[in-house]
Chimera marker file (.cmm) of the C-alpha trace (Angstrom):
<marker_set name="trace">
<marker id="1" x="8.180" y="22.893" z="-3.401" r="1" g="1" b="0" radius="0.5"/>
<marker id="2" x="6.947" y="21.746" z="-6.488" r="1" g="1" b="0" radius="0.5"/>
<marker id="3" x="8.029" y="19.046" z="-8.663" r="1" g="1" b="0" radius="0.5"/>
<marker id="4" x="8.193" y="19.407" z="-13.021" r="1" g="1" b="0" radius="0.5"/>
<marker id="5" x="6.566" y="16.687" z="-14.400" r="1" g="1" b="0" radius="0.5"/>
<marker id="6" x="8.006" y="14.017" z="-16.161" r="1" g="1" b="0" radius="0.5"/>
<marker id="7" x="8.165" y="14.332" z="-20.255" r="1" g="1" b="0" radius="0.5"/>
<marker id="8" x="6.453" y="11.179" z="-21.954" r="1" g="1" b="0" radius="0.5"/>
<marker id="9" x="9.629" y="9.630" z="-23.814" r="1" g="1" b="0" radius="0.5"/>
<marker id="10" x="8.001" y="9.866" z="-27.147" r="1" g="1" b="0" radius="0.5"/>
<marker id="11" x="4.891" y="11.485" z="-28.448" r="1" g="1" b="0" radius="0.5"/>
<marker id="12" x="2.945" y="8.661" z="-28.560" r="1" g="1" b="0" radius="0.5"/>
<marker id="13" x="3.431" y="8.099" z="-24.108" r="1" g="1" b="0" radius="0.5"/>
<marker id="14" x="1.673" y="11.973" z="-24.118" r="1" g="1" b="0" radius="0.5"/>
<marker id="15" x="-1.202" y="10.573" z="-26.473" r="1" g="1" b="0" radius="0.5"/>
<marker id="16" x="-1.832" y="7.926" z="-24.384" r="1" g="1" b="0" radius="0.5"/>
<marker id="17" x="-1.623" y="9.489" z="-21.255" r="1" g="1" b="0" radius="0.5"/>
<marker id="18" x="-4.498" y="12.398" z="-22.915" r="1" g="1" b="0" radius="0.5"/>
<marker id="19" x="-6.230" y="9.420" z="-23.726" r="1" g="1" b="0" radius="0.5"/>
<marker id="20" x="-6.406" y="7.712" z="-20.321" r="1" g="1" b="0" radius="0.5"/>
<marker id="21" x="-7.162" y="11.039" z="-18.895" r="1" g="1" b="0" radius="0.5"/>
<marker id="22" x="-10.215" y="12.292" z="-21.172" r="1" g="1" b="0" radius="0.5"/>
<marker id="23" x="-11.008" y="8.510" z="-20.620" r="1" g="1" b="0" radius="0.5"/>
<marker id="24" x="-11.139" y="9.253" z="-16.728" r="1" g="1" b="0" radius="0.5"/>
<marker id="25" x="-13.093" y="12.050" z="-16.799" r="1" g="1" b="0" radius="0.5"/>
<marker id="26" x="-15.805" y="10.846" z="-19.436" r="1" g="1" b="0" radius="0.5"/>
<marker id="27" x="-16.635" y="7.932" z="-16.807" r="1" g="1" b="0" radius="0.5"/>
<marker id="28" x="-16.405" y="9.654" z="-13.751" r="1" g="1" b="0" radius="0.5"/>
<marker id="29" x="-19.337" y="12.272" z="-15.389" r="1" g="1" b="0" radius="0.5"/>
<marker id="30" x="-21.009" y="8.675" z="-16.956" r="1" g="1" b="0" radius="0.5"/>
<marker id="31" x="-20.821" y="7.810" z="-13.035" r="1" g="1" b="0" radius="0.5"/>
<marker id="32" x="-22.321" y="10.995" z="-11.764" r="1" g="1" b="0" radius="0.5"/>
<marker id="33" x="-25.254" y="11.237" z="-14.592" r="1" g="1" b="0" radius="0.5"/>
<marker id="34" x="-26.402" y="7.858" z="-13.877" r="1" g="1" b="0" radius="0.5"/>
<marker id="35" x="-25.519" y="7.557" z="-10.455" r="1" g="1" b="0" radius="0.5"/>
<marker id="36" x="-23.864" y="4.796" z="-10.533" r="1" g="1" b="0" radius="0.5"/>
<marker id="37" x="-20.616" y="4.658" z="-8.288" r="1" g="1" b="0" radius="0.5"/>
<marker id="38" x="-17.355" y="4.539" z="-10.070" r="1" g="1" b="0" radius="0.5"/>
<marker id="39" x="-14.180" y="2.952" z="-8.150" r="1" g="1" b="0" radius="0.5"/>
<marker id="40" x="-10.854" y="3.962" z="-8.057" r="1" g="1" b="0" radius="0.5"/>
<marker id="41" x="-7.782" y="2.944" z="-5.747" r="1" g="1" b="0" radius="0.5"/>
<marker id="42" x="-6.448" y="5.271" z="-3.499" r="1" g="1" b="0" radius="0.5"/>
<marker id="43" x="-3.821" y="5.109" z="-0.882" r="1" g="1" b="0" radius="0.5"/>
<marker id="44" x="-4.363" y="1.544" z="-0.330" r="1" g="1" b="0" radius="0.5"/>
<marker id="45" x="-8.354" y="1.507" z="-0.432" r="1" g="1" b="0" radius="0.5"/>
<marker id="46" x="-10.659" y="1.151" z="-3.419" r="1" g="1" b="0" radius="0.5"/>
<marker id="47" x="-12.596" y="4.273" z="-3.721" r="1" g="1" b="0" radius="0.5"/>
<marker id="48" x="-16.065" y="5.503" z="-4.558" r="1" g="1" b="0" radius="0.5"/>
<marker id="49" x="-15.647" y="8.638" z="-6.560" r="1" g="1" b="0" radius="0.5"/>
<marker id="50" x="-18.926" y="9.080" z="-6.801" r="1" g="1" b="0" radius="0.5"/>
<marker id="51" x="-19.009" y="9.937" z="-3.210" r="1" g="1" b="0" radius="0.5"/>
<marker id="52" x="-21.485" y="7.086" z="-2.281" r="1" g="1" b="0" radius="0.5"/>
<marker id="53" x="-19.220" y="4.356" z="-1.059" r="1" g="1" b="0" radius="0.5"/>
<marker id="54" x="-15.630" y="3.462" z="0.317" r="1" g="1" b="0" radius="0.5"/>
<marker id="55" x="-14.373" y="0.341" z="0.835" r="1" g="1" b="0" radius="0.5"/>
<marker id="56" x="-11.508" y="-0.907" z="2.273" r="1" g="1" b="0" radius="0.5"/>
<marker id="57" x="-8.542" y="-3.541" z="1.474" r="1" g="1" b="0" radius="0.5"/>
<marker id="58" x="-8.141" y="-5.116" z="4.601" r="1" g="1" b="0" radius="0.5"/>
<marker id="59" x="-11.643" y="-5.376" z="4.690" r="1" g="1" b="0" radius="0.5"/>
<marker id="60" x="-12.249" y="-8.355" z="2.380" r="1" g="1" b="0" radius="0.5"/>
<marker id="61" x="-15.690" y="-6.997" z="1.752" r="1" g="1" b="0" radius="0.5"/>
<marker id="62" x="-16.860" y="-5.704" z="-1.616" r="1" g="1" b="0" radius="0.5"/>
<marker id="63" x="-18.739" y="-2.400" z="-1.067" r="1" g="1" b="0" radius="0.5"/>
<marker id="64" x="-22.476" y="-2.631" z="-0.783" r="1" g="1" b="0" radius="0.5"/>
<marker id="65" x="-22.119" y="-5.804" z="1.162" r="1" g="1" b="0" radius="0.5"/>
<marker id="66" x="-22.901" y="-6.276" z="5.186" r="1" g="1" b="0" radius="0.5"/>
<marker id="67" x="-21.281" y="-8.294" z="6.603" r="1" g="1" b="0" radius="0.5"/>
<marker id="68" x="-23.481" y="-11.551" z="8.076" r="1" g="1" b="0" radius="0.5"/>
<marker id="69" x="-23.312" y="-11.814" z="11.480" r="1" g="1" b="0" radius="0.5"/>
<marker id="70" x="-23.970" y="-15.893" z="12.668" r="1" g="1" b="0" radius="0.5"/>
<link id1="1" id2="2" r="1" g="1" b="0" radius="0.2"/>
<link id1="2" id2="3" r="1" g="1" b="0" radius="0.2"/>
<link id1="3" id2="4" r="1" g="1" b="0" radius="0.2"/>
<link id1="4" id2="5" r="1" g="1" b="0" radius="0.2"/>
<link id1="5" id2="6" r="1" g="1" b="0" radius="0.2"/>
<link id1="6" id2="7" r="1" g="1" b="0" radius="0.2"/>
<link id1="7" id2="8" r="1" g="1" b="0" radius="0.2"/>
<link id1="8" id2="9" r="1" g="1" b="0" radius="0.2"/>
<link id1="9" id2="10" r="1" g="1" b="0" radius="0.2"/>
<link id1="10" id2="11" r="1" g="1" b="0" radius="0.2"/>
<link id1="11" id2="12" r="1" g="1" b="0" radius="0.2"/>
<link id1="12" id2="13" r="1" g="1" b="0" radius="0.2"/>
<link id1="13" id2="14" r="1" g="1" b="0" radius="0.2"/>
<link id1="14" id2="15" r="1" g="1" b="0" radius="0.2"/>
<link id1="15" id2="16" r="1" g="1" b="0" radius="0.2"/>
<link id1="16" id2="17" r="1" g="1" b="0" radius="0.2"/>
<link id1="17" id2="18" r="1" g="1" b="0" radius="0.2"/>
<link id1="18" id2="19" r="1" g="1" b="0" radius="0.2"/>
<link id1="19" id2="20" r="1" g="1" b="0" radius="0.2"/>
<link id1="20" id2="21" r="1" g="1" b="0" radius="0.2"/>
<link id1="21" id2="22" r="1" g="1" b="0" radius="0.2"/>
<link id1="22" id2="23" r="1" g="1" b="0" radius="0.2"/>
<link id1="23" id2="24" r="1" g="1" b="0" radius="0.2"/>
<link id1="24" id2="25" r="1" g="1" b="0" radius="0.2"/>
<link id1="25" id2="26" r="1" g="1" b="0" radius="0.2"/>
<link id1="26" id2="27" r="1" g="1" b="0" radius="0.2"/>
<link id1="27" id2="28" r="1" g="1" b="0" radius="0.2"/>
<link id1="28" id2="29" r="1" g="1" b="0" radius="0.2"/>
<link id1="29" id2="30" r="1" g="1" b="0" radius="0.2"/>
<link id1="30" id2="31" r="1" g="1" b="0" radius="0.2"/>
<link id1="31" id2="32" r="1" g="1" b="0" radius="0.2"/>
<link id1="32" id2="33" r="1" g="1" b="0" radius="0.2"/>
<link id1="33" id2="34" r="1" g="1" b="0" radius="0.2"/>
<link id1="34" id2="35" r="1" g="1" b="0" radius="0.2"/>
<link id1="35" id2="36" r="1" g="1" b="0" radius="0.2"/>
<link id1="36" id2="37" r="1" g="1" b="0" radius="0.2"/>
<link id1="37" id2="38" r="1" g="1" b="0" radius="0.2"/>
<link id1="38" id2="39" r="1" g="1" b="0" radius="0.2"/>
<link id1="39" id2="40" r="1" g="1" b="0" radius="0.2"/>
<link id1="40" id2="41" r="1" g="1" b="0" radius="0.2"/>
<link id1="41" id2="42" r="1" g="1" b="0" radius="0.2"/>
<link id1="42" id2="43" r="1" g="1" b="0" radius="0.2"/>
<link id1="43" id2="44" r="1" g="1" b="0" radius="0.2"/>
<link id1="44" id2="45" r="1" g="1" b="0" radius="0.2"/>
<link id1="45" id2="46" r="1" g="1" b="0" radius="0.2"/>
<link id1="46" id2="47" r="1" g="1" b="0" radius="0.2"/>
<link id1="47" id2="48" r="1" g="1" b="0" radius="0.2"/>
<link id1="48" id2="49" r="1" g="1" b="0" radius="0.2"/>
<link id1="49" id2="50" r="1" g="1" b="0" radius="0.2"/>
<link id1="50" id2="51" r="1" g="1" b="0" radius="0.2"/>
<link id1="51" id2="52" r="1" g="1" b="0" radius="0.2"/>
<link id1="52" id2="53" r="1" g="1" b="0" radius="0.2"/>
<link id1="53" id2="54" r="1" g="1" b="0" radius="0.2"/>
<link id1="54" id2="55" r="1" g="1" b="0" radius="0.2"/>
<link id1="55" id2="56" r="1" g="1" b="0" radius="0.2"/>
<link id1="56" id2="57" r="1" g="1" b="0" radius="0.2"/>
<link id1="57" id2="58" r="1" g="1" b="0" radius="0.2"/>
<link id1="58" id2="59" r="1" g="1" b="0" radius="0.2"/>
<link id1="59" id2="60" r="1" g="1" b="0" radius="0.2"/>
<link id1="60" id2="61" r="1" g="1" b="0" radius="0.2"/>
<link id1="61" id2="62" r="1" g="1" b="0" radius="0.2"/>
<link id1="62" id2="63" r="1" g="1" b="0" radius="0.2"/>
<link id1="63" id2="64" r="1" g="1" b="0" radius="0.2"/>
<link id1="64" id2="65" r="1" g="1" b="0" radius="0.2"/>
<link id1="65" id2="66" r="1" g="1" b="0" radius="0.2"/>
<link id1="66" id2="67" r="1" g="1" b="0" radius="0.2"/>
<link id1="67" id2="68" r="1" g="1" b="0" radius="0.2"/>
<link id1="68" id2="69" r="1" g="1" b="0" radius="0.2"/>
<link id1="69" id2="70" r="1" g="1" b="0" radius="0.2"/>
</marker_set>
């Protein structure tokens, strides 16, 4: 089943969602040029894009960082 999206109320909602979007895609290729990861959350975790890293919430942790063991 699929769902219609939702109209912007006015024009200017659709020109800021293009923005946002071209905005999106212009530093997720930034990301992949320079490989340099590029977060995003998704379904409760904070995400990698790039495909290098993903991190977790309920972690604590900020990805890239072991944990030290004492």
């Amino acid at each position: 089943m699929s769902r219609k999206p939702k109209l912007p109320m006015n024009a200017e909602f659709a020109a800021i969602d293009a923005a946002l979007k071209r905005a999106a895609k212009a530093a997720h290729l930034l990301a992949r040029k320079t490989n340099t990861p590029c977060y995003i959350w998704k379904g409760g975790e904070i995400v990698d894009i790039t495909g290098r890293q993903k991190t977790s919430v309920q972690d604590g942790r900020a990805a890239g960082k072991k944990k030290i063991q004492q």
